[in-house]
C-alpha positions as CSV (number, residue, x, y, z in Angstrom):
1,X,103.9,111.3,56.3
2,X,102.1,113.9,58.8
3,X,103.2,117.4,58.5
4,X,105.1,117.2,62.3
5,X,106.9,114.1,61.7
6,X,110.1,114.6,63.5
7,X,109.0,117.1,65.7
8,X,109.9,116.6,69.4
9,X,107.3,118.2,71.7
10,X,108.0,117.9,75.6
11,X,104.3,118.5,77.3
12,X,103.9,119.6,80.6
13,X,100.3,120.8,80.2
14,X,97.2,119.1,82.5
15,X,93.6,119.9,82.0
16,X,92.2,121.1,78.8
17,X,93.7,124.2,77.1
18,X,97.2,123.0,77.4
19,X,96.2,118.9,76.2
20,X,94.4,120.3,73.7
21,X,97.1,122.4,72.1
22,X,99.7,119.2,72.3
23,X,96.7,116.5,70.8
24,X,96.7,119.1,67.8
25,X,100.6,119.1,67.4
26,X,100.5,115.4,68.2
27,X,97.9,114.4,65.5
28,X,100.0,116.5,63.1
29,X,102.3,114.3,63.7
30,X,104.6,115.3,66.1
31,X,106.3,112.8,68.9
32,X,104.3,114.3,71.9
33,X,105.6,113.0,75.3
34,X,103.3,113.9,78.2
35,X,105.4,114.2,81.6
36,X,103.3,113.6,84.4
37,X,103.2,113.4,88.3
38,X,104.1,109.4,89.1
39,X,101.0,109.2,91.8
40,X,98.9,112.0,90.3
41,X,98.9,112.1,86.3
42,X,96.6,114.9,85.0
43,X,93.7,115.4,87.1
44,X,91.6,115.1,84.1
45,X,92.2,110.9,84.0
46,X,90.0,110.2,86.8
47,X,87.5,113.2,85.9
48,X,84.0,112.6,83.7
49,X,82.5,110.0,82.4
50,X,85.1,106.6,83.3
51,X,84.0,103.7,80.8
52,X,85.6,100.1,81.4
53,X,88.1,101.8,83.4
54,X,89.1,104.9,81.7
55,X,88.2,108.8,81.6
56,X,86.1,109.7,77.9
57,X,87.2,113.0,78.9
58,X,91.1,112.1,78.9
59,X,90.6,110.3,76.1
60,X,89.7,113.3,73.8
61,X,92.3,115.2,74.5
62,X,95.5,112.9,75.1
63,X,95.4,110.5,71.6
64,X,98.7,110.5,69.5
65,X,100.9,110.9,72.9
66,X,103.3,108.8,74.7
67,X,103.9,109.0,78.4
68,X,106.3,109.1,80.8
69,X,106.1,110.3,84.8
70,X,108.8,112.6,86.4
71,X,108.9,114.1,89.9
72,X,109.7,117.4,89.0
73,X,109.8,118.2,92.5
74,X,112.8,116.7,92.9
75,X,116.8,117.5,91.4
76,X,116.6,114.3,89.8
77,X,113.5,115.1,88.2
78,X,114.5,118.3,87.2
79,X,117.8,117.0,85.7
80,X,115.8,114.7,83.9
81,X,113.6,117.5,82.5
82,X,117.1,119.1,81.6
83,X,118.1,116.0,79.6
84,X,114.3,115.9,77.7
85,X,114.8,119.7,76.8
86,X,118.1,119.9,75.7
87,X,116.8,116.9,73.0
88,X,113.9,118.6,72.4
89,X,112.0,121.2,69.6
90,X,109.0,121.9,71.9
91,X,108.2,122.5,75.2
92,X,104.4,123.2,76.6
93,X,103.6,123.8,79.5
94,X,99.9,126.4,80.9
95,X,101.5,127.0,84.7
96,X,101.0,130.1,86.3
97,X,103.7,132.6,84.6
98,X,106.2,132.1,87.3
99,X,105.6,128.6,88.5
100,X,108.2,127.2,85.5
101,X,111.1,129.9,86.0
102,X,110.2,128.9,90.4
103,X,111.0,125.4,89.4
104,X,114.6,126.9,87.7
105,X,113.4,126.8,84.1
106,X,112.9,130.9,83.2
107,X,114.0,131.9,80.2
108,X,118.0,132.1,80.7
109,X,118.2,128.2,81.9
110,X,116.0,127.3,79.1
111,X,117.8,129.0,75.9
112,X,121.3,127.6,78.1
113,X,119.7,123.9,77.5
114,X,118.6,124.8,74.1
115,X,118.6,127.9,72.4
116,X,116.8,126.5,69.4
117,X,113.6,125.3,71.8
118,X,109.9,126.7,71.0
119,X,108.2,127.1,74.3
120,X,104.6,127.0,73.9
121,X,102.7,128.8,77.3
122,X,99.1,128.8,78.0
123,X,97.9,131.1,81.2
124,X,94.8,132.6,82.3
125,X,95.7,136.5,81.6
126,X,99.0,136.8,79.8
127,X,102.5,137.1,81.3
128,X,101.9,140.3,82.0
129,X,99.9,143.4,83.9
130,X,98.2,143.2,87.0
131,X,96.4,139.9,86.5
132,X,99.1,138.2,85.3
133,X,99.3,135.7,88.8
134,X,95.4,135.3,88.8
135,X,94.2,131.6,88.4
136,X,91.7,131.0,86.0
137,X,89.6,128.6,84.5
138,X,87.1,128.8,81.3
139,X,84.2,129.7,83.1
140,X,86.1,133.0,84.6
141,X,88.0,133.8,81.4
142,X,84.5,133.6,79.9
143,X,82.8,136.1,82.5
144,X,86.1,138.5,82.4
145,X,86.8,138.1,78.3
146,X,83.2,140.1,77.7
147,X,82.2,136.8,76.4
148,X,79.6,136.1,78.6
149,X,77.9,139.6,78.9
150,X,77.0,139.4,75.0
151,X,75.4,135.7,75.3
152,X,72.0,134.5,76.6
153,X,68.4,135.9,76.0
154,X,67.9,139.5,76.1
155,X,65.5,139.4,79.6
156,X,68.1,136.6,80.9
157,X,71.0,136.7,82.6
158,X,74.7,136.4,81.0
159,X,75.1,132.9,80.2
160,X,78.1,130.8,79.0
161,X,78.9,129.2,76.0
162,X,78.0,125.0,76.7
163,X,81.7,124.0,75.9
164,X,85.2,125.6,77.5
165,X,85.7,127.6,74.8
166,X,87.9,129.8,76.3
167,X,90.1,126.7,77.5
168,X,89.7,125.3,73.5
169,X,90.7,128.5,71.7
170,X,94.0,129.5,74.2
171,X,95.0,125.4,73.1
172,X,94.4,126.3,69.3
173,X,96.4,129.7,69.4
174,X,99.3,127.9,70.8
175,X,98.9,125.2,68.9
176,X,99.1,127.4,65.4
177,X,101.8,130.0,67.3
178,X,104.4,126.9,68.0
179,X,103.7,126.2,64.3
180,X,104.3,129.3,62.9
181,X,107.6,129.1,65.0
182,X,108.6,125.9,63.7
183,X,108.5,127.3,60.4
184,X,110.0,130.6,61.5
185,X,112.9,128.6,63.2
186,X,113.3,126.3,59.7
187,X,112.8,129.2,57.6
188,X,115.9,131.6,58.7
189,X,117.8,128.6,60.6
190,X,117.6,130.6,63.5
191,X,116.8,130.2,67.6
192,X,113.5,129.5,69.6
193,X,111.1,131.8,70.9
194,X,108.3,131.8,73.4
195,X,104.4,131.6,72.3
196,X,102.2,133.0,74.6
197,X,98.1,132.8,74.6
198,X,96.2,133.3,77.1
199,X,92.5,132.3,78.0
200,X,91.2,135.8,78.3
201,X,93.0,137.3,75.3
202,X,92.0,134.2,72.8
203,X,88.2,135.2,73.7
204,X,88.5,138.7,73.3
205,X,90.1,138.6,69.6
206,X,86.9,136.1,69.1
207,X,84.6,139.4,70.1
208,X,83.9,139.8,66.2
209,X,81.5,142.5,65.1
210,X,80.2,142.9,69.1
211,X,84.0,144.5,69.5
212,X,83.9,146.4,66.1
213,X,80.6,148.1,66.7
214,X,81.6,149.3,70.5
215,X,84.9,150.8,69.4
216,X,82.7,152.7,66.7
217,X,79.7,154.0,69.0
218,X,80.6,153.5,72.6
219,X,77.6,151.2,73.0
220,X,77.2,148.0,75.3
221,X,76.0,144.9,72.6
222,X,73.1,143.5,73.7
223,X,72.1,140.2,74.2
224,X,69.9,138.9,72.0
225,X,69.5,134.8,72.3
226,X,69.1,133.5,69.0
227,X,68.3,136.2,67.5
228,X,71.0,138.2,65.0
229,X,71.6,141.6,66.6
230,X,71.9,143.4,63.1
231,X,70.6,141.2,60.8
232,X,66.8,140.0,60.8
233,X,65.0,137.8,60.2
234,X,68.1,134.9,61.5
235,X,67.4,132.7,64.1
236,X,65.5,129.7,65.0
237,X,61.5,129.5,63.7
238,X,59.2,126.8,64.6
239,X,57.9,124.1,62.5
240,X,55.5,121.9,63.0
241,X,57.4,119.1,64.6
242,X,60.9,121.1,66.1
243,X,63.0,124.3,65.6
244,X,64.8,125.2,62.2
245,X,67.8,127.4,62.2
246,X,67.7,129.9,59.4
247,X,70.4,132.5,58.5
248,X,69.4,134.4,55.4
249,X,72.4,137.1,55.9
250,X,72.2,139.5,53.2
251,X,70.1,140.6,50.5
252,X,70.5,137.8,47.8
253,X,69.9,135.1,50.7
254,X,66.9,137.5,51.8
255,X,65.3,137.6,48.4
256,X,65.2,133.8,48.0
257,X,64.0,133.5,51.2
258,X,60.9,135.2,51.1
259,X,60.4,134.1,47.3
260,X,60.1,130.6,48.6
261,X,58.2,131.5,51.5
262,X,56.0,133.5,49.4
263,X,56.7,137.0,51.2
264,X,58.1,139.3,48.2
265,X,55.6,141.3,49.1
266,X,57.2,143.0,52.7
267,X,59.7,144.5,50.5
268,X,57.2,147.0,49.8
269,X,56.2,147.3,53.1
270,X,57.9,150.5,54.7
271,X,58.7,148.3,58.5
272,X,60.4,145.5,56.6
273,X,61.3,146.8,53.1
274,X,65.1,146.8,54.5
275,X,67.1,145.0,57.0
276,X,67.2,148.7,59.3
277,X,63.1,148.4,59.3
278,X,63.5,144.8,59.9
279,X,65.8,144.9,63.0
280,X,63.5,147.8,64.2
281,X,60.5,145.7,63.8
282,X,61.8,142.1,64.5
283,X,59.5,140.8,66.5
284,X,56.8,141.1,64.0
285,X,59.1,140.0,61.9
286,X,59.8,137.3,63.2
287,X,56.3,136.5,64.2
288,X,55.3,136.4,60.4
289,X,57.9,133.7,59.4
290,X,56.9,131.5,62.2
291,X,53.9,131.4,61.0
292,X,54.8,130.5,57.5
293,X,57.2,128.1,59.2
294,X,54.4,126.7,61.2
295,X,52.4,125.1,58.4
296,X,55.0,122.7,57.4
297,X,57.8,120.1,59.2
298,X,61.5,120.8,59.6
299,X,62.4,118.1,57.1
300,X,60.0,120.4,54.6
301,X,61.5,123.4,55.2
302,X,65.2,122.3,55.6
303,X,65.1,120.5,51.8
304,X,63.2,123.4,50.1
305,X,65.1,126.3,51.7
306,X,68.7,124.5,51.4
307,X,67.4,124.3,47.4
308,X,66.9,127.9,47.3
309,X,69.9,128.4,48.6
310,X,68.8,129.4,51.4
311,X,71.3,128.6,54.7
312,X,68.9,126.5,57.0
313,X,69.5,123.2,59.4
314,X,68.1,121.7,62.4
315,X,69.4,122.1,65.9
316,X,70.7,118.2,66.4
317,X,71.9,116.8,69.9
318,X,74.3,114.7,70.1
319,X,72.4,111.5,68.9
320,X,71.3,113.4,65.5
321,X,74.7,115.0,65.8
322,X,77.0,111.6,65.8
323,X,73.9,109.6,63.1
324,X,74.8,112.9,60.4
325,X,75.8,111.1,57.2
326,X,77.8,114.2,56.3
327,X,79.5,114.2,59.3
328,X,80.4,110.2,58.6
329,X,81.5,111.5,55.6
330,X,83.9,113.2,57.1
331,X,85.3,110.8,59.3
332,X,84.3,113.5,62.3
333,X,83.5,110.0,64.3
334,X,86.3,108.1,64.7
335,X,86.6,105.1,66.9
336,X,90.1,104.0,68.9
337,X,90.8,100.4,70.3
338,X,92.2,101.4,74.3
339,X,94.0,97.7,74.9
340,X,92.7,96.8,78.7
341,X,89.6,99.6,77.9
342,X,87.7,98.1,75.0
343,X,86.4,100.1,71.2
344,X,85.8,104.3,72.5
345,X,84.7,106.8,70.2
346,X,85.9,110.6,69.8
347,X,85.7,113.2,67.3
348,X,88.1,113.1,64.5
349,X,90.2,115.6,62.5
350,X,88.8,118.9,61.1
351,X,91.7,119.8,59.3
352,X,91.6,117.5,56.2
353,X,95.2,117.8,53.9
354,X,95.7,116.2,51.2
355,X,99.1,115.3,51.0
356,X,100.3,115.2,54.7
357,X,97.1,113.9,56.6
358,X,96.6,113.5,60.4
359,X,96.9,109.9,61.4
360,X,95.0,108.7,64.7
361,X,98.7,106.5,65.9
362,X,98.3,106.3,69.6
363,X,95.4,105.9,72.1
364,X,95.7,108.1,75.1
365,X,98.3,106.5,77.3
366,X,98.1,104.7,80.5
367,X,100.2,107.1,83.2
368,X,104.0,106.4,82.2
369,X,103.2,103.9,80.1
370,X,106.1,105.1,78.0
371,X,108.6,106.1,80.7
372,X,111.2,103.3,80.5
373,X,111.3,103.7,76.2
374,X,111.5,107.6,76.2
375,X,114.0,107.4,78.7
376,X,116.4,105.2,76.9
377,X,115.7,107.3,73.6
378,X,117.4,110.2,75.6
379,X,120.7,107.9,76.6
380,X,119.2,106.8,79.9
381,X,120.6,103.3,80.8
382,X,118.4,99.9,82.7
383,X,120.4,100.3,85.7
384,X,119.9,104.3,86.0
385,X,116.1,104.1,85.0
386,X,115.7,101.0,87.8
387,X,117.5,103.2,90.1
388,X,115.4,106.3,89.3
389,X,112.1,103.9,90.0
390,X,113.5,102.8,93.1
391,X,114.0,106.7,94.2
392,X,110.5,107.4,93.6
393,X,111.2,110.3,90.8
394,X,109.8,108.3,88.0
């Protein structure tokens, strides 16, 4: 049985950060009902690649829900938000911080429904300071977090990370908050609480050394590519037939490295003898492992070194990437039956427990595919759910 079963989650999240946060609860096992707009759904279903019919995109982020659509623009639509509440353990939502309480859900109405609910908030700068109304989106929590200014090549200009990292780390914060809470809550049998990240925070705390060294010297990190900016040589050398990433971090890792390259040798050498002379010197450095690099292929290099122990891969795309046998191994592919949309593949689970496992139990729903059955779980009868279609509010 997951580890969630049993766990109620009310989602009110669109786009990625917030879908992303409820497809973690919901592969955990929790009962995740997606409320959505009756003409609009998320944006995100008719957004990237659409294959017989449906979004990829959506796909990824929405498995393991159920959902229903609710005008909550209307009093009926917001009594029926009441009703899912008040029966609920979870409620998500990533608005602006003052669209829910504008809607008559702030904190007050919300512990009056149910003072044992978790609410789980995603927003672009936290609920409060000066930014706190700002829209955002990855890109911009990326540029504002100090994310971008550290990554890209040193003569380039700030670039950003491929993915929406910002967007994927707020979802996984919330995600492991509202966790915690539902332990918390089990734990001392007491009330809710609210769990707040924020796209812009969730970035920062991933700052790593480049925030530990500024708050020791008062200097800006710079960027340096693929290059490690205190550890050399680490980076990417080329063989003969591609690029090899090669991270020997430390002195143990270093020593193999350079045994099996057959470089002992520049330990005696004043400009390389530590990793201080190195970094001073990396370029040179660096130019003398490419060209030991150089005289063999990547499939050379990546069997020997990985035998010395020495931490080395290749830099796959995403056919390589999706072909790995290790990540078959891992079921990291997995591949879901959409009924009216054919076989579509996704990336699986990368939390792996051994007792209470994730199950992949729904494909992403079609928009209020489930409104009728959730309905009637909460006590609502045929004639009021036909009268509530008829109205237009679901």
């Amino acid at each position: 049985m997951p580890t969630l079963d049993g766990i109620k989650v009310i989602d009110l999240t669109r786009v990625v950060a917030g879908p992303f946060c409820a497809s973690l609860l919901a592969d955990m096992g929790a009962d995740v009902i997606k409320v959505e707009h009756p003409a609009k759904g998320d944006q995100v279903r008719g957004q990237g690649i659409m294959l017989n019919g449906i979004s990829t995109y959506f796909v990824q982020f929405n498995r393991n829900k159920r959902s229903i659509t609710v005008d909550l623009y209307t009093e009926q639509g917001k009594e029926i938000l009441s009703d899912l509440i008040r029966g609920a353990d979870v409620l998500l939502e990533n608005f602006r911080p003052s669209v829910l309480a504008n809607m008559g859900f702030d904190e007050i109405r919300l512990k009056s429904l149910n003072p044992k609910l978790i609410v789980g908030s995603i927003n672009g700068y936290g609920s409060t300071g000066p930014y706190k109304d700002r829209p955002s989106f990855d890109f911009i929590a990326q540029a504002m977090s100090g994310y971008m200014s550290v990554s890209g090549a040193a003569d380039g200009p700030p670039m950003r990370v491929g993915p929406p990292l910002a967007d994927l780390v707020a979802g996984l914060y919330t995600a492991f908050g509202v966790a915690c809470a539902l332990v918390n809550r089990k734990t001392t049998d007491g009330d809710g609480q609210y769990v707040e990240s924020s796209l812009m925070g969730g970035l920062v705390s991933m700052l790593a050394y480049m925030s530990a060294d500024y708050f020791a010297t008062g200097n800006e990190p710079r960027r340096t590519g693929n290059d490690h900016p205190v550890l050399c040589p680490y980076g990417l050398f080329h063989a003969k037939d591609g690029d090899v990433a090669i991270a020997p971090a430390g002195e143990v890792f270093l020593r193999r490295f350079f045994e099996t390259l057959n470089l002992t040798h520049l330990f005696d050498d004043p400009d390389f003898a530590n990793n201080d002379a190195r970094v001073r010197n990396l370029k040179r450095m660096n130019a003398i492992v490419d060209e030991k690099i150089g005289q063999n292929t990547m499939d050379y290099w990546i069997e020997i070194l990985n035998a010395a122990g020495v931490p080395c891969g290749q830099v796959q795309d995403m056919e390589t990437l999706f072909q790995d046998p290790q990540l078959l191994s891992q079921d990291m592919v997995l591949t879901v039956e959409h009924p009216g949309h054919g076989p579509i593949r996704m990336t699986g689970f990368p939390v792996k427990m051994s007792e209470t496992p994730c199950e992949l139990r729904l494909p992403a729903p079609e928009l209020g595919a489930d409104t009728e059955a959730v309905l009637g779980e909460f006590g609502y009868q045929e004639e009021k759910i036909a009268a509530l279609r008829a109205d237009g509010v679901i």
